[in-house]
C-alpha positions in Angstrom: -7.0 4.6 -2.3 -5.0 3.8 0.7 -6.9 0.9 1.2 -6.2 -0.5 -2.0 -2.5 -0.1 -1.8 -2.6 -1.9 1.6 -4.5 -4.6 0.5 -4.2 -8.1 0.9 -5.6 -11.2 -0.1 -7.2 -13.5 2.7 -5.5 -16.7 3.4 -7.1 -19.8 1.7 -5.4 -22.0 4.2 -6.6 -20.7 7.1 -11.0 -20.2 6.0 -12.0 -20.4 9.8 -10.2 -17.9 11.0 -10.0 -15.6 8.0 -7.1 -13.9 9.1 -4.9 -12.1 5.9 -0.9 -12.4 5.5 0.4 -9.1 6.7 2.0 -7.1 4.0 6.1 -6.3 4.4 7.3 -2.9 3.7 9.0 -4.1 0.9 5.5 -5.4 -0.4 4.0 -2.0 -0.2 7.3 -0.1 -1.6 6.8 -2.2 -4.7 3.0 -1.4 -5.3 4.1 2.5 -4.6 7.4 1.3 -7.2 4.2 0.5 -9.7 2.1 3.5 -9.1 5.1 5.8 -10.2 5.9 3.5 -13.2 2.1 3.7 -14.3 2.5 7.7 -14.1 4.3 7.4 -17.2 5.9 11.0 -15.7 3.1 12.6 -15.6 4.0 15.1 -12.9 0.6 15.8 -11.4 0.0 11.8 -11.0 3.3 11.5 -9.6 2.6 14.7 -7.1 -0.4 12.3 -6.1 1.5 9.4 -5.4 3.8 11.1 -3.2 0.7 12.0 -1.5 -0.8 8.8 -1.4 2.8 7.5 0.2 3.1 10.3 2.6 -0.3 9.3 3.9 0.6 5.5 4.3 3.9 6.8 6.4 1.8 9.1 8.5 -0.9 6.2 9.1 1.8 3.7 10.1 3.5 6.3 12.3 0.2 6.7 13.8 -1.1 2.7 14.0 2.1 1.9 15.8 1.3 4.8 18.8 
């Protein structure tokens, strides 16, 4: 699921090297923004979102080591 929040689309101007656009933190604060909207307050969706986010923290905390 992390994956999917972090995705990106590859860049169609750039097909030989196939390299993506890196996502902001802003980017992937809005998808999270949209994850707790689609909740629609259910608490135990919400409870995994936080989850999910807490993850993506911890992975970037990690990937930057």
């Amino acid at each position: 699921m992390l994956e999917l929040v972090c995705y990106y689309k590859l860049s169609s101007r750039l097909p030989e090297k196939q390299e993506g656009l890196p996502l902001q933190a802003s980017d992937i604060e809005k998808r999270f923004e949209v994850l707790v909207e689609a909740c629609d307050r259910d608490s135990s969706l919400l409870i995994e979102v936080e989850k999910l986010k807490s993850a993506f923290v911890k992975k970037q905390f990690v990937d930057r080591l």
